[in-house]
C-alpha positions, 0 to 999 in steps of 0.5 A: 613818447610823452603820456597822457595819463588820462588815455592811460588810466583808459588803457589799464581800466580797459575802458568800454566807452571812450566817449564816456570819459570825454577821450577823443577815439581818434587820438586815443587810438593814435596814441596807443598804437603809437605806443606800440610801435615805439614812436617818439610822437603821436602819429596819426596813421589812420584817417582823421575826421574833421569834426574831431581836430578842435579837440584833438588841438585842445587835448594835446595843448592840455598835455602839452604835447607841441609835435605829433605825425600824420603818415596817413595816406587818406584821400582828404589829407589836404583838407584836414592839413587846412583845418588843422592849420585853422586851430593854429597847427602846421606843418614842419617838415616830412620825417620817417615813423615806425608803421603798424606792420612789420617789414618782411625784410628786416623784421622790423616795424618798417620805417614810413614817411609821415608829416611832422606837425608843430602845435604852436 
């Protein structure tokens, strides 16, 4: 996954306020738990308000991030699709990301659905 050194200077400084060093928490979490779970790209696993997509949009083109997922079920989804679409985002197809939990089965993170998104 590409880094975003920013958000991992917040990580090893074990940070306090996220809005203080002007990081987005929405993305933020959504990477480290990216991170985490060892996906290629950002995944959005967790409900993505309105109000933060402009700065998402213009912190991943700073970091020159072009693809990210969205394998949140959240009830707005549509909505957010749309406002993402506005700031020049689409969608480009469903793929398979690594979730948060573990697969009792495989003991494996389980491999989820999720939306794969273009920053253009």
């Amino acid at each position: 996954m590409k880094e975003i050194r920013t958000f991992e200077e917040a990580i090893e400084q074990n940070a306090r306020s996220l809005k203080e060093l002007g990081i987005n928490g929405t993305l933020f979490w959504a990477y480290r738990t990216s991170k985490e779970t060892g996906n290629e790209l950002i995944d959005f696993n967790e409900v993505i308000w309105d109000y933060d997509i402009e700065e998402i949009a213009q912190t991943l083109r700073a970091n020159d991030i072009t693809e990210f997922t969205i394998s949140s079920t959240f009830s707005s989804l549509i909505e957010t699709l749309a406002a993402f679409e506005k700031q020049g985002i689409s969608m480009a197809g469903l793929t398979t990301v690594k979730a948060r939990y573990t697969d009792w089965k495989t003991g494996e993170h389980a491999l989820i659905p999720a939306i794969k998104m273009t920053v253009k």
